[in-house]
C-alpha positions as CSV (number, residue, x, y, z in Angstrom):
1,X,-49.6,118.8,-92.4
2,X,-49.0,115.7,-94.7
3,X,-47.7,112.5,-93.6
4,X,-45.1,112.1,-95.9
5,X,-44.8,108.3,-94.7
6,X,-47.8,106.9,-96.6
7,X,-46.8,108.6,-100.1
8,X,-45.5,106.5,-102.7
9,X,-43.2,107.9,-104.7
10,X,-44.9,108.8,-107.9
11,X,-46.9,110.6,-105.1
12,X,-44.2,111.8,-103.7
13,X,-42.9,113.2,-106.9
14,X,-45.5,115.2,-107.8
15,X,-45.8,116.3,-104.1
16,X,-42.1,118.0,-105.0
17,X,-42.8,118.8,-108.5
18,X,-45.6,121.1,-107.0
19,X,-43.0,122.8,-104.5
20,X,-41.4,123.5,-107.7
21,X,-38.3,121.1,-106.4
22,X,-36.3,118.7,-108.9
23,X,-37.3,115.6,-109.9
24,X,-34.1,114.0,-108.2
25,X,-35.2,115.1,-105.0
26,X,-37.6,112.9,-104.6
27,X,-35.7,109.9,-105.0
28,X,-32.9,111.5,-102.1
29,X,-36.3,111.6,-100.3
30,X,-38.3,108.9,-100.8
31,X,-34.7,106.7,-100.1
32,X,-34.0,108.2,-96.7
33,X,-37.5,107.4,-95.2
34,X,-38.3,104.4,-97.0
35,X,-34.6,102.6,-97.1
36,X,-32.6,104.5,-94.6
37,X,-35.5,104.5,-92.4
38,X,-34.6,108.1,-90.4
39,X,-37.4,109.4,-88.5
40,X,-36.1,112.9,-88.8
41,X,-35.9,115.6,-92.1
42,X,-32.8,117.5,-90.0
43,X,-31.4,113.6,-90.7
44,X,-31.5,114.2,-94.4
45,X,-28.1,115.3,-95.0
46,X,-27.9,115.6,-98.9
47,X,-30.4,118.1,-98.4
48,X,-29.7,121.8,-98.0
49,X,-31.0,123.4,-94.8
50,X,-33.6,125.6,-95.9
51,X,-35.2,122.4,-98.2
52,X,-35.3,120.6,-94.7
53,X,-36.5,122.9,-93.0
54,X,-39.7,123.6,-95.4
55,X,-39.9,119.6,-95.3
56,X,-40.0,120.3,-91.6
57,X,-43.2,122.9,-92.2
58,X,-45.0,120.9,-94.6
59,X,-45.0,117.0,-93.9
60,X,-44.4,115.1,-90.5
61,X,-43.0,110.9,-90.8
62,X,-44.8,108.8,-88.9
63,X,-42.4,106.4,-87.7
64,X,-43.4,105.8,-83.8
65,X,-41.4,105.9,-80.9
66,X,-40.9,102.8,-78.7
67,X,-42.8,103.4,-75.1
68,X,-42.0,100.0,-74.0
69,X,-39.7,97.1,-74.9
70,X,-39.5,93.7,-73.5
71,X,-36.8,90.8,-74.8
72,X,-37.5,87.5,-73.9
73,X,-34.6,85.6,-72.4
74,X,-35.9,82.2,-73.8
75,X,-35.4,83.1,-77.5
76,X,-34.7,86.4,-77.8
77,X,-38.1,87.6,-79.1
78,X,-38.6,91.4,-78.9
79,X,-42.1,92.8,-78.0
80,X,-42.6,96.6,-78.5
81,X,-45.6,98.7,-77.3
82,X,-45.1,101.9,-80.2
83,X,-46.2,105.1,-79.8
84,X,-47.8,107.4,-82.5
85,X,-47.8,111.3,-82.6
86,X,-51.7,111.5,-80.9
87,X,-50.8,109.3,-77.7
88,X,-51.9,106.3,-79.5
89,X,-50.4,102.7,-79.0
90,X,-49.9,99.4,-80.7
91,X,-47.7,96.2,-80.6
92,X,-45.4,95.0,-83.1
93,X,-43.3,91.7,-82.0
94,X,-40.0,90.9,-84.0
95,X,-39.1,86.8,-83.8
96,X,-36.0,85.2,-84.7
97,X,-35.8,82.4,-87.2
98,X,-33.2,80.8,-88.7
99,X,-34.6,82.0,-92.1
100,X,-34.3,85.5,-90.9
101,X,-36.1,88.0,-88.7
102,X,-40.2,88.1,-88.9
103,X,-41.9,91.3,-87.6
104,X,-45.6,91.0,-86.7
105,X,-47.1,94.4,-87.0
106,X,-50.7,95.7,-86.2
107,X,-53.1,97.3,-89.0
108,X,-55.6,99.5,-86.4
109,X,-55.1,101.3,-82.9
110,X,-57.9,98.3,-81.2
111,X,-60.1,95.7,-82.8
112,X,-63.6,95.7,-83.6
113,X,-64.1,92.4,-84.3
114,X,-64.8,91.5,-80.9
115,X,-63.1,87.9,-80.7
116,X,-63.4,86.1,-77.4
117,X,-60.3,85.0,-77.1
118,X,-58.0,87.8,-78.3
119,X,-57.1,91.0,-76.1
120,X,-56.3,93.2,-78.5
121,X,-60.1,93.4,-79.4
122,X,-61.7,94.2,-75.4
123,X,-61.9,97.9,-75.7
124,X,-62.8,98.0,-79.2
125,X,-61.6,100.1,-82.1
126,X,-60.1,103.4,-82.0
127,X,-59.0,103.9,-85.3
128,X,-57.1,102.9,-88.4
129,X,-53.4,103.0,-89.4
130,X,-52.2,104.4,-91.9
131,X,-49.8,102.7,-94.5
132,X,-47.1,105.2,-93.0
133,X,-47.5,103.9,-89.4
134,X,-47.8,100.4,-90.4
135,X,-44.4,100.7,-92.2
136,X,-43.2,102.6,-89.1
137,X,-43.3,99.6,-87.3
138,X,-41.2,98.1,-89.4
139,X,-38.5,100.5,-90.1
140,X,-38.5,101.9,-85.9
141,X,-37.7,97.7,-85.2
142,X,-34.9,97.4,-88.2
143,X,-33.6,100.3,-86.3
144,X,-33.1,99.0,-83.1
145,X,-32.6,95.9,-83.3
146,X,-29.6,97.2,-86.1
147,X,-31.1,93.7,-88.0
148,X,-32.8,93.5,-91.4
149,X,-36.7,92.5,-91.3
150,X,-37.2,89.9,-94.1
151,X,-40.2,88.7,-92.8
152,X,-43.9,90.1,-92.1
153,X,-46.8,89.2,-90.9
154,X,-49.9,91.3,-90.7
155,X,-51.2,89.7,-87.3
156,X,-51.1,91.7,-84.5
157,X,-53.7,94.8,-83.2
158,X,-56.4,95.0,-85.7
159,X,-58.1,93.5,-88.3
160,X,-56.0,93.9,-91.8
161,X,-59.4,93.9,-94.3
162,X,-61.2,95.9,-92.3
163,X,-58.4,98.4,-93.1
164,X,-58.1,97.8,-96.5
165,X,-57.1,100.4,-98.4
166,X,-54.4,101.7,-96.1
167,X,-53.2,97.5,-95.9
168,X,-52.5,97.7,-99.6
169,X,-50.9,100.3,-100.3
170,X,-48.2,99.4,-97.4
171,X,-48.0,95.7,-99.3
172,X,-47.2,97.7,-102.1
173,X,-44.8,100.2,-100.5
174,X,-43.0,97.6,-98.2
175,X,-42.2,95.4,-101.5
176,X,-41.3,97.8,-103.6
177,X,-37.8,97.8,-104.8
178,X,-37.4,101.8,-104.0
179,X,-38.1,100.6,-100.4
180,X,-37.1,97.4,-98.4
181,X,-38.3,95.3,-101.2
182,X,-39.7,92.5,-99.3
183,X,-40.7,90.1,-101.6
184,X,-44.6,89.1,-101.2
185,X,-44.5,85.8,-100.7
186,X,-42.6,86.5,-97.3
187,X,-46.0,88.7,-96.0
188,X,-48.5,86.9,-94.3
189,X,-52.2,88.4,-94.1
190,X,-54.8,87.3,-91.1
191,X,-58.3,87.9,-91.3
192,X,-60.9,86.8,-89.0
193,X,-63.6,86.1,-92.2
194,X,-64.6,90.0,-93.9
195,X,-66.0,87.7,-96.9
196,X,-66.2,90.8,-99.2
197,X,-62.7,91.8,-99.0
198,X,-61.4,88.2,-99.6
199,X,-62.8,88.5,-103.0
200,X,-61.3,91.8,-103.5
201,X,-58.0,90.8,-102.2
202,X,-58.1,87.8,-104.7
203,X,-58.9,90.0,-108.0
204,X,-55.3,91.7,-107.2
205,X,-53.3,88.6,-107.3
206,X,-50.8,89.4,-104.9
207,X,-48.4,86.5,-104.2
208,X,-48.8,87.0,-100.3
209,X,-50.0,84.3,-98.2
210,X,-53.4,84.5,-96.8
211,X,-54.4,83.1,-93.3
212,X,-58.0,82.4,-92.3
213,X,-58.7,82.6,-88.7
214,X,-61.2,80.0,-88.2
215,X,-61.1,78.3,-84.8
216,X,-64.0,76.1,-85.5
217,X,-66.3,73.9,-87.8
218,X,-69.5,74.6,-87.0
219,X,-71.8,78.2,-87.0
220,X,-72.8,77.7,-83.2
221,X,-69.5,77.6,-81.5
222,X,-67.6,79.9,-84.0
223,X,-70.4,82.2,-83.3
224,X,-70.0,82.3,-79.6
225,X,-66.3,82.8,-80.4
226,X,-66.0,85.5,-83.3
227,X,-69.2,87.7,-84.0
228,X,-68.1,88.2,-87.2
229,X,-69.6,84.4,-88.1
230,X,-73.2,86.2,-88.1
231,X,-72.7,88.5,-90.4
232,X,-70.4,86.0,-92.9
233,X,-71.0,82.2,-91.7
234,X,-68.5,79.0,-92.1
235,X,-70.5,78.3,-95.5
236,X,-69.7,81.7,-97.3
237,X,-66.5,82.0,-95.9
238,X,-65.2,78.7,-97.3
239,X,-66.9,79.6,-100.7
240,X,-65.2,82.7,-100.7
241,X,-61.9,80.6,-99.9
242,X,-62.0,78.2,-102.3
243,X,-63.0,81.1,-104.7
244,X,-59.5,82.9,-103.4
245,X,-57.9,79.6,-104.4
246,X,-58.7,79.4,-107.9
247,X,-58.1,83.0,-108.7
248,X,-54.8,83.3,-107.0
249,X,-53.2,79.6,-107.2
250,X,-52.2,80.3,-103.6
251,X,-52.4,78.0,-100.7
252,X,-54.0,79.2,-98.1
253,X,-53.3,78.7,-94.2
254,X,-56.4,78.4,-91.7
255,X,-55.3,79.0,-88.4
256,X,-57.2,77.3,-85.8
257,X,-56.7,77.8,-81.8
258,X,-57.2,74.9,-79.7
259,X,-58.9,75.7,-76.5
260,X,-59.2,73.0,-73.7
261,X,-62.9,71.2,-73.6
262,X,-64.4,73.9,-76.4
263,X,-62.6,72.9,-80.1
264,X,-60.4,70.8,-79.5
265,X,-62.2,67.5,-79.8
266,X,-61.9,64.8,-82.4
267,X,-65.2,65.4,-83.5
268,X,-64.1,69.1,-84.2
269,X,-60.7,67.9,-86.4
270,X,-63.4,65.8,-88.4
271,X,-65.6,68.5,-88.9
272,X,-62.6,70.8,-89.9
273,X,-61.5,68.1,-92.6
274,X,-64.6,67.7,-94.4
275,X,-64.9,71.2,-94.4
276,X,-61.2,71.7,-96.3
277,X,-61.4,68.9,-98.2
278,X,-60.2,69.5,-101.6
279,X,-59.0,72.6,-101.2
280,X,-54.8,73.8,-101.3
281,X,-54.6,74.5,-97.7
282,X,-52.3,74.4,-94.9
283,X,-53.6,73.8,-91.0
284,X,-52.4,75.9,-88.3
285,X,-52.5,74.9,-84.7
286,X,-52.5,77.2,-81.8
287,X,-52.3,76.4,-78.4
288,X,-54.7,79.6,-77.1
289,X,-52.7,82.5,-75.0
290,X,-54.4,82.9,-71.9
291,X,-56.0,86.4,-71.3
292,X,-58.1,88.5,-68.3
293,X,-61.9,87.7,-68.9
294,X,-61.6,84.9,-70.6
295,X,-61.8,81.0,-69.0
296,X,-60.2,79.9,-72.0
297,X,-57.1,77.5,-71.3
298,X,-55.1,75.7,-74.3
299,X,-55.4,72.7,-74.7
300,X,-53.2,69.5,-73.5
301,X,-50.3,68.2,-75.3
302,X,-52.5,64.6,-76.0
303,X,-54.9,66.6,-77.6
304,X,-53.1,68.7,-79.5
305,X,-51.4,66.2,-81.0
306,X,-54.7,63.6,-81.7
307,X,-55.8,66.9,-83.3
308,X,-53.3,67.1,-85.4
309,X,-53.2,63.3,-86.0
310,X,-56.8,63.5,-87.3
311,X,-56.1,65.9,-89.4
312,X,-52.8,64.7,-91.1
313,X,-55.2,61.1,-91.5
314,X,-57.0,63.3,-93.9
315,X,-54.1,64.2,-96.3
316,X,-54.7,68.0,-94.9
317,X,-50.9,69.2,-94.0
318,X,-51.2,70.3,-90.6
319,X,-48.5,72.5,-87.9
320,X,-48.5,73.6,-84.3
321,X,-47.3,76.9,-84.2
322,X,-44.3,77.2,-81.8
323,X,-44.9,79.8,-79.1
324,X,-42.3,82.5,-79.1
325,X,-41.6,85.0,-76.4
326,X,-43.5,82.8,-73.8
327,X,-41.7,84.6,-70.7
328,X,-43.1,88.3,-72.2
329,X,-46.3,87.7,-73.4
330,X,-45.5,88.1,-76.9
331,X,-49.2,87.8,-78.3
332,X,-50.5,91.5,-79.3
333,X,-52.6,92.9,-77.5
334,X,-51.9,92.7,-73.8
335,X,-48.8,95.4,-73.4
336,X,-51.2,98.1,-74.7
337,X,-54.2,97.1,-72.3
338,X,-51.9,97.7,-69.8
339,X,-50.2,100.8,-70.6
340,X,-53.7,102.6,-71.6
341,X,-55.4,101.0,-68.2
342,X,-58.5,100.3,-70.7
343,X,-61.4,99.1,-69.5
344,X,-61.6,95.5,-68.3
């Protein structure tokens, strides 16, 4: 069967030309999964029964189903653990701004990148998601929370560029104007440092905002921290950054997590500086979650802020992220280790 989820609509079209259907038909369809957002052909109800039903016989939608949900009472942050049609699991949180609502979805079912400090990574990769059933996400937490999305951010399960061509064709779907028609420059990106991809992402000039996960100045300790600084070190990253800059006219934001006695020194937020200097950047801060086997412990408030201080000293524009969903561990990763019992 075909998922019809992950079609575009010229896609789509021929898809129905070919079942020797009228062109209009795919515009009915395309709008009920892609605006409507039903999970269900029988739900289709400008649609005669015998066109459902050979919908029904040919394609499945991939929106997921919500296996657990958890609100936090602090800020009313929503953490979902969603299931797919083979068993699988991911997280998707949805937080609450005064802007509007921001939904951080996942890109792949596990992580290979093998981060120390992030749990969605410990049992490795399963596989990749499909542009369907990262929309899914989306359209299964519009629906129940009865509130539009307006704002995304590719940052939970997975890493986004190592799923690349199933990540851009949802950026593309998701802004479309025959979808939800989320403009690009409210969809965030986060990569841990696949160098090649950054290059590529650049030569399509999307007006998305890249984030660089970087988490420290030097080879050594970001090394020890995210194994993918062997294969693409601080040096060819930041080339590749600045190269990202120039092509795009995009800022980019470098998201750095402070972690008590191992980055957070002042000798670090130098490092960091001379490192961005020059470039149209923004600095993330953020206070590490705290996960099973890992000693890692954020940082203290005084050195956060000295951090931050340094930082700002440089004429580099510098936040701390605010943690949402504190009382339901809203970081991805942790809900699905749980639920799956994965190896620990």
């Amino acid at each position: 069967m075909i998922e019809i989820s992950s079609l575009s609509f010229d896609e789509l079209s021929e898809k129905i030309a070919q079942m020797g259907l009228p062109k209009f038909r795919a515009k009915q369809i395309y709008e009920w999964l892609h605006k409507k957002n039903v999970d269900s052909f029988d739900k289709m109800t400008n649609l005669d029964k015998a066109l459902r039903q050979k919908l029904n016989e040919e394609f499945f939608i991939a929106v997921p189903t919500i296996s657990r949900k958890l609100v936090s009472k602090i800020d009313g942050t929503v953490k979902y653990l969603f299931e797919f049609s083979d068993g699988e699991c991911v997280e998707s949180v949805v937080m609450k701004y005064k802007y509007g609502n921001s939904i951080c979805v996942s890109t792949q079912v596990g992580c290979a990148m093998g981060c120390t400090f992030c749990a969605s990574t410990k049992a490795g990769r399963v596989r990749n998601l499909t542009a369907g059933e990262i929309l899914g996400q989306v359209y299964r937490a519009q629906t129940d929370t009865g509130e539009r999305i307006s704002h995304i951010v590719l940052m939970g399960i997975g890493e986004p560029l190592d799923n690349f061509d199933n990540v851009m064709k949802f950026l593309d779907m998701v802004s479309n104007e025959q979808g939800l028609n989320i403009g690009q420059r409210n969809i965030s990106l986060s990569t841990c440092g696949v160098v090649p991809k950054i290059y590529e992402l650049a030569k399509r000039n999307l007006q998305i905002t890249l984030s660089i996960s970087i988490h420290s100045p030097t080879d050594e300790l970001r090394t020890s921290m995210m194994p993918i600084n062997k294969k693409y070190p601080i040096s060819e990253l930041i080339e590749a950054c600045r190269s990202y800059v120039k092509t795009t006219g995009r800022r980019i934001s470098f998201e750095y997590s402070l972690i008590k006695g191992v980055n957070d020194s002042p000798e670090c937020a130098e490092k960091l500086c001379a490192l961005l200097r020059g470039m149209l950047c923004h600095v993330n801060l953020i206070p590490v979650n705290t996960i099973e086997q890992s000693d890692y412990r954020k940082s203290d408030k005084e050195a956060i802020e000295r951090f931050k201080n340094i930082i700002e000293k440089h004429k580099i524009t510098a936040t701390v992220r605010r943690k949402l969903g504190a009382d339901i561990n809203a970081a991805c990763g942790q809900l699905r280790r749980e639920s799956k019992q994965l190896d620990r």
